[in-house]
N, C-alpha and C positions, 0 to 999 in steps of 0.2 A: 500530359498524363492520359488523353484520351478521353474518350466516353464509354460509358457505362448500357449495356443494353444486354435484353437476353442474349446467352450463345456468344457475344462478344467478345474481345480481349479482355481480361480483369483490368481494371485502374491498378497501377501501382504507386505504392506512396512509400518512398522511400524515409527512413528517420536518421540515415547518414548519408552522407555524397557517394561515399564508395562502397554502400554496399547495395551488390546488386541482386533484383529477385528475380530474374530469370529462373525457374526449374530447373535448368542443366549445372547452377552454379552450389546445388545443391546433393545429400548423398546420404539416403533413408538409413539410419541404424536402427531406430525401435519405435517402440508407440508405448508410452506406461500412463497411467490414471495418476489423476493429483484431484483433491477433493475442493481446492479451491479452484483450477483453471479448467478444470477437465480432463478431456483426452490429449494428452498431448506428444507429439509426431520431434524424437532427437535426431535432429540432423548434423552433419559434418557440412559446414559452408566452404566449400571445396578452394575456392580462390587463398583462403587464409590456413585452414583445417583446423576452426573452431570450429567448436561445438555451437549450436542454435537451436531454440525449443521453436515448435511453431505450436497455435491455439487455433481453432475454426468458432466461430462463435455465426448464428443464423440471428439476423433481421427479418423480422416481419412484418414490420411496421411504416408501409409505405412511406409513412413523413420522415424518415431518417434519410430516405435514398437522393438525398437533394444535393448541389453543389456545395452548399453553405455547409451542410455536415460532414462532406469530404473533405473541407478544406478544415473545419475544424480538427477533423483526425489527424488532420496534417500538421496543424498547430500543435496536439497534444504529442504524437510522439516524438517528436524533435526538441522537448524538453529533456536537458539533461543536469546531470547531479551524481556526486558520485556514489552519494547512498539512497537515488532513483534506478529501480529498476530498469534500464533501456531498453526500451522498444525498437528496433534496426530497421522495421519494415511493418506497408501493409501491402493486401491486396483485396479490394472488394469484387467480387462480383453478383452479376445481377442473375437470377433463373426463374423462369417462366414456367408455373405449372396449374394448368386448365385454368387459364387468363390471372393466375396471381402471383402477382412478384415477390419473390423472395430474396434478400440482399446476404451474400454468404462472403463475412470479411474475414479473415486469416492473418493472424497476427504474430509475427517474429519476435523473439525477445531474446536476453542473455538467460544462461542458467544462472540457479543455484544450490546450495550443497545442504542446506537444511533450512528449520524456523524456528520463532523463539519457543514456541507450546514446548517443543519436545526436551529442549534444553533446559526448561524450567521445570517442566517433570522430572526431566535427569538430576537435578540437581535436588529436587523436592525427595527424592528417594533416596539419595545419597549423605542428603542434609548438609551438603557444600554450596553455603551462603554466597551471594558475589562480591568480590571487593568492591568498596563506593565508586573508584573511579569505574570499572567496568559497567557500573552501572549509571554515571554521567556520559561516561565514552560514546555508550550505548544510545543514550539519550540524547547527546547531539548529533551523532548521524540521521536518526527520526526526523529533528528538528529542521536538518538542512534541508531534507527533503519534502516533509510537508510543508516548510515555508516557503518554499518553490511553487509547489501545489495551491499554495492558499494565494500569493502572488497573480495567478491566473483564474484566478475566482475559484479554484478546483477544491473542493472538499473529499477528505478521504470515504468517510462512509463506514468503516469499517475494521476499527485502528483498535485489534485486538493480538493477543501472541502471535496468533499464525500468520498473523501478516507481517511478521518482522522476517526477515531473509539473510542468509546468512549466503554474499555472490562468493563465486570460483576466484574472485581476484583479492578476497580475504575482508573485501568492505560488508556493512549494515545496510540492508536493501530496504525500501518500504515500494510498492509497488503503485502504480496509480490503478486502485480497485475498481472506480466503476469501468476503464477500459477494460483491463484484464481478465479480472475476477469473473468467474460466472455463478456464485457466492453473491446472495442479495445481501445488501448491508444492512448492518445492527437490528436497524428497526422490523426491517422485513423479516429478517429470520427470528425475531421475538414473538412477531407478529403469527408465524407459524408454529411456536412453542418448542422453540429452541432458548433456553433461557443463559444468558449472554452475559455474565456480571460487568460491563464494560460499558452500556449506556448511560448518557446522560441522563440528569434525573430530569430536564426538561421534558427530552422524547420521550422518559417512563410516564410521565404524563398525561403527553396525548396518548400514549399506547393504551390509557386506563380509560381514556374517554374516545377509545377509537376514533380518534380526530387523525385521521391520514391525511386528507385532503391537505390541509395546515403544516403536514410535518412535511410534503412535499414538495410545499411553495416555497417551504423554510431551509431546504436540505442542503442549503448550502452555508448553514453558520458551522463554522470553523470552530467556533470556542463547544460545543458536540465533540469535536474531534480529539481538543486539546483534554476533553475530562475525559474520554477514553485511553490517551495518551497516557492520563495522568495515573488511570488504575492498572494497567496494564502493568507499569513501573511500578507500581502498589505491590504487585505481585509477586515481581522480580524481585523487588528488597524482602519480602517476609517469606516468600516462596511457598505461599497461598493463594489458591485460587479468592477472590472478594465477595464469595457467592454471599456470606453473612450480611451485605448491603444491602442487598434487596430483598424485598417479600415480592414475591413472584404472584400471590394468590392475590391481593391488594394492588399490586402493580406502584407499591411505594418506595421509596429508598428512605434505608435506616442509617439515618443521620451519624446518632451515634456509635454502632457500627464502625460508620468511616473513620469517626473521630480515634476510636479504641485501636482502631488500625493505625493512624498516622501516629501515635502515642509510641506505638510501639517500634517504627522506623527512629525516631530520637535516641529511642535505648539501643538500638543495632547496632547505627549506625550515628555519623558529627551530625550537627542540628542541621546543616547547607543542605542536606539532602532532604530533609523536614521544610527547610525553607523554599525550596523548589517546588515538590510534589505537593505542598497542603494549598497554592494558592491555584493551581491546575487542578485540584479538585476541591474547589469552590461549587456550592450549590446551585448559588444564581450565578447563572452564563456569564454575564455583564462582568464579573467581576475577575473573569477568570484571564490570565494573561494571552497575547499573542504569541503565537508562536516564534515572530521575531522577536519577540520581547524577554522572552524565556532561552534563547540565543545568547543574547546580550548578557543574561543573568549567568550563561555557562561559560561565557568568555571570561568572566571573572571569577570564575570559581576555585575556592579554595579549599585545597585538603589536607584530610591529619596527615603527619609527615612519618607517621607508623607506615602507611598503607604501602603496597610495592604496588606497580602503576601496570598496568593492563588495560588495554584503548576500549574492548568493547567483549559483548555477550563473546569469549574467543574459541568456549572449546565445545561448539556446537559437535553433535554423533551425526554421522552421515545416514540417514534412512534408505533400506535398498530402495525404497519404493520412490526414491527422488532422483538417484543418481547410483550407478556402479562404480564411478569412476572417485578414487580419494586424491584429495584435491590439495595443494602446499599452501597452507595458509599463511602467510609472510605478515608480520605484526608491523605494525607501523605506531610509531609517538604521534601521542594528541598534539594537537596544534589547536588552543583555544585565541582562536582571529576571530574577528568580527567581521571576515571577507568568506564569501562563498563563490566559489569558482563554479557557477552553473549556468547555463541559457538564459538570456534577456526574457521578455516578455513576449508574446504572440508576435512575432514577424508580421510585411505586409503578405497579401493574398499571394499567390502562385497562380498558373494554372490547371484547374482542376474544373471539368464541365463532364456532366451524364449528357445523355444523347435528349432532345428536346423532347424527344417520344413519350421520356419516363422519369423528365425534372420535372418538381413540384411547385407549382405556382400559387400564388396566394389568390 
């Protein structure tokens, strides 16, 4: 892979065997804004002539520029799944300006053609409900992938509409946020009075007793994830936002509220759907399922035999501001297995070494 140093060659890290990040194997068509990733640079990967988004995201923070976190990035994007965003590639490098390092990594990934927010508003406007199974369909793709995520200790951070994706190949994307996103997760952006109906009532919490320090020794519990998980789908079944849960001015969550809500998914919709969503949003964490656990609950799931069957959120609107190009979304039958075809666990090391000048030692 090289080393890392001012003016040097970038490290490259690749997230497939075959694809390569040379520059020439590449071929600029645009640069559009996206409010989660940023600016982001469409390229045509010439060897293939897909389509590739690339991200530049800036380090500052001398202690990230070490071997151990190159190799970690190496671990995270070679995670795959098929309702995991892929990452194809990185490249870091290091620049030097009046004696301070700046680490500038750039990050490949697949497209895709929309997200749930828009789709849930579309439908909140049109007041076309989703069928139940579109809305389990939906929810086991999520599941495959944040339990990929949660597998490697990885917590999502930020498991609201806009992070659900809808890829070019017709699957349910959930992306892995803290790499991608440049979007501070739930807590942060509440924390800056952005009000988020989607947090745990744990983190509403500490956010009332501005105990950060706690929430970010903590940020890796999973069952966070799984009650944002769980309102998010709140919303899709009643096709309201859940702002009535929280009081925003107190920083408490209204109980009842939630309850009034889950009430009224029973009357929509069979109770399985009541029985899924009311224990993913459980108040206290402890009690709330894992996500591979909530897996297993969908493997077995049964439905009214009224319903005509539709895999997942299907009939996302293309946004110009994502994509020019309309995409053939090919439907596929659920397949409720208790097998997920995705990447083992972190592999061994590689190699991956910065130049001695500007590894960090303990």
């Amino acid at each position: 892979m090289g080393n890392a140093k001012p003016g040097g060659k970038p490290i490259q890290i690749a997230g497939e065997t075959d694809f390569l990040l040379d520059e020439s194997n590449f071929l600029y068509l645009r640069t559009k804004k996206d409010l989660r990733f940023g600016e982001i640079e469409e390229l045509e990967y010439i060897p293939t002539g897909k389509i590739i988004w690339r991200t530049e995201r800036t380090l500052t923070d001398p202690d990230l520029f070490t071997s151990e976190n190159m190799f970690w990035l190496q671990q995270r994007i070679q995670l795959r799944c098929p309702n995991l965003l892929s990452v194809k590639g990185a490249q870091f490098t290091l620049v030097e300006n009046k004696k301070q390092l700046t680490g500038c990594l750039s990050l490949f990934f697949e497209p895709f053609s929309s997200d749930g927010s828009e789709e849930f508003a579309s439908r909140r406007v049109s007041s076309s409900r989703f069928q139940e199974e579109e809305i389990i369909g939906s929810l086991q793709g999520c599941l495959n992938a944040l339990e990929l995520l949660e597998s490697n200790g990885i917590s999502h951070g930020y498991m609201v509409p806009a992070s659900i994706f809808l890829g070019n190949d017709g699957e349910l994307k959930i992306a892995d946020h803290e790499l991608l996103d440049k979007e501070d997760g739930l807590y942060q952006q509440i924390l800056k009075g952005f009000h988020l109906p989607y947090i745990a009532p744990e983190e509403l919490v500490l956010l009332k007793n501005n105990r950060k320090k706690e929430w970010y020794e903590g940020k890796n519990s999973h069952k966070a994830d799984v009650f944002s998980l769980g309102m998010t789908f709140l919303y899709a079944a009643l096709l309201e936002e859940p702002n009535d849960c929280y009081d925003w001015e107190k920083f408490e969550f209204r109980k009842m509220n939630l309850a009034n809500r889950l009430s009224r998914v029973k009357q929509l919709y069979s109770s399985n759907l009541y029985a899924v969503l009311a224990p993913m949003l459980e108040i206290t964490a402890e009690r709330r399922p894992s996500f591979g656990a909530l897996r297993t609950q969908l493997a077995n799931y049964h439905f009214p035999m009224k319903l005509a069957k539709s895999p997942t959120f299907g009939n996302f609107e293309q946004p110009e501001l994502l994509s020019d190009r309309k995409t053939e979304r090919g439907r596929k039958p659920i397949e409720y297995s208790p097998k997920i075809e995705y990447s083992p666990k972190f592999t061994a090391p590689v190699d991956i070494t910065l130049s001695p000048d500007h590894a960090q030692t303990d």
